[in-house]
Every structure is written in structure tokens, then in C-alpha cells.
N, C-alpha and C positions, 0 to 999 in steps of 0.2 A: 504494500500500500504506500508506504513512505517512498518509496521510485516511482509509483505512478506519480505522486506530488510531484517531484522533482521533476520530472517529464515533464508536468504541465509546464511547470514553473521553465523551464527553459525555453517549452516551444513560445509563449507569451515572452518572454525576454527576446528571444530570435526574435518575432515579429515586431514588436517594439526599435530595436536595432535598424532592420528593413526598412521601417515606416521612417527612418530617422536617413536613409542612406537610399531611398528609390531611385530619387531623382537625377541622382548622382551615376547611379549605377545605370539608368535606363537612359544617360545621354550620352556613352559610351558606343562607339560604334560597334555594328554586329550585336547588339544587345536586343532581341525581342522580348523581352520576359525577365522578373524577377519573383520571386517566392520563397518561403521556407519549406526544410524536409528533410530526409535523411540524405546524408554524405555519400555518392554513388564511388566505388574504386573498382577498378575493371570492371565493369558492366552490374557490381554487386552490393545491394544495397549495406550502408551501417548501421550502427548504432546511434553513431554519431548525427545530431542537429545542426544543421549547415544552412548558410544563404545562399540560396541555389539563384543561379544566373545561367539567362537559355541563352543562347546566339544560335546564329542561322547557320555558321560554321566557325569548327574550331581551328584557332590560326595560332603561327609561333610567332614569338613576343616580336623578331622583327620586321612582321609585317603590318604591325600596329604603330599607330603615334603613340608616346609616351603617355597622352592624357589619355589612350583609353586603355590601358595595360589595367587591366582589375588585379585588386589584392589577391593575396593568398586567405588571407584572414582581416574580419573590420569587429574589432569589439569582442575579439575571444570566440567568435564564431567561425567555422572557416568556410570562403568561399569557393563553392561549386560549382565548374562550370559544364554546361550540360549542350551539346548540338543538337537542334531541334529542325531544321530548315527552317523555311521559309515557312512563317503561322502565314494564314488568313482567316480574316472572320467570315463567318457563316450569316448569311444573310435568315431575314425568317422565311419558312417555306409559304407559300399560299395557300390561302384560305382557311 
């Protein structure tokens, strides 16, 4: 029971974190997305609670500008960068 607390207590701290660092992290290019979750390593989920960051593709550090190289970790949390392609929104269907 006392790890479910702590669970919570972290995912609410990660999100708090996020909401503190969105803006930041979503005007970074190649960034579609930002959210919390678990910490993916070779294709396999953790334990660990992570600021996960989508991009449409993952690139090495130099084929970026400096200002959009994302941290490894912001506040004790570490970030996760995850490839997603290209999102589009779904329109609503008819009728």
C-alpha cells in the first residue's frame, strides 16, 4: 500500500514538473508530443517514471541546433525520448 502512495505521489510530481517544462519542450524541433509514463529501454517498459517526449524521428545530437538538444533528465525525472512519426488529428466522422 505505502508504494502504491508513493506511485501516486511521483506520477502527480512528474506531471506537475511537465506542466512546468511543456512549452519548453514542445518548441523544440521534431517534438510532436509531450506526456508522463514509464521509462521505455530497448523497446521495454520500466519501472521507472519518466517525461516522455514523442518526435517524429529520432536524430543524433548533430543534426540538431543546440537549442533543441533535450535533456537527459529536468527535475530528477529522466527524459524519454520516444519516435512516433508523423501524428495527425483525426477529424470527427459524419453524422
Amino acid at each position: 500500500m505505502k508504494q502504491d502512495v508513493n506511485h501516486q505521489n511521483m506520477l502527480a510530481r512528474a506531471r506537475i514538473v511537465l506542466d512546468t517544462h511543456r512549452e519548453r519542450l514542445l518548441s523544440k524541433a521534431n517534438v510532436v508530443g509531450v506526456g508522463v509514463g514509464l521509462q521505455q529501454t530497448e523497446g521495454h517498459y520500466t519501472d521507472t517514471i519518466a517525461l516522455i517526449v514523442l518526435v517524429t524521428r529520432k536524430l543524433p545530437p548533430e543534426e540538431l541546433a543546440e537549442a533543441d538538444l533535450l535533456p537527459e533528465e529536468i527535475e530528477g525525472f529522466p527524459v524519454d525520448v520516444q519516435e512516433t512519426g508523423r501524428l495527425n488529428a483525426m477529424g470527427r466522422a459524419p453524422g
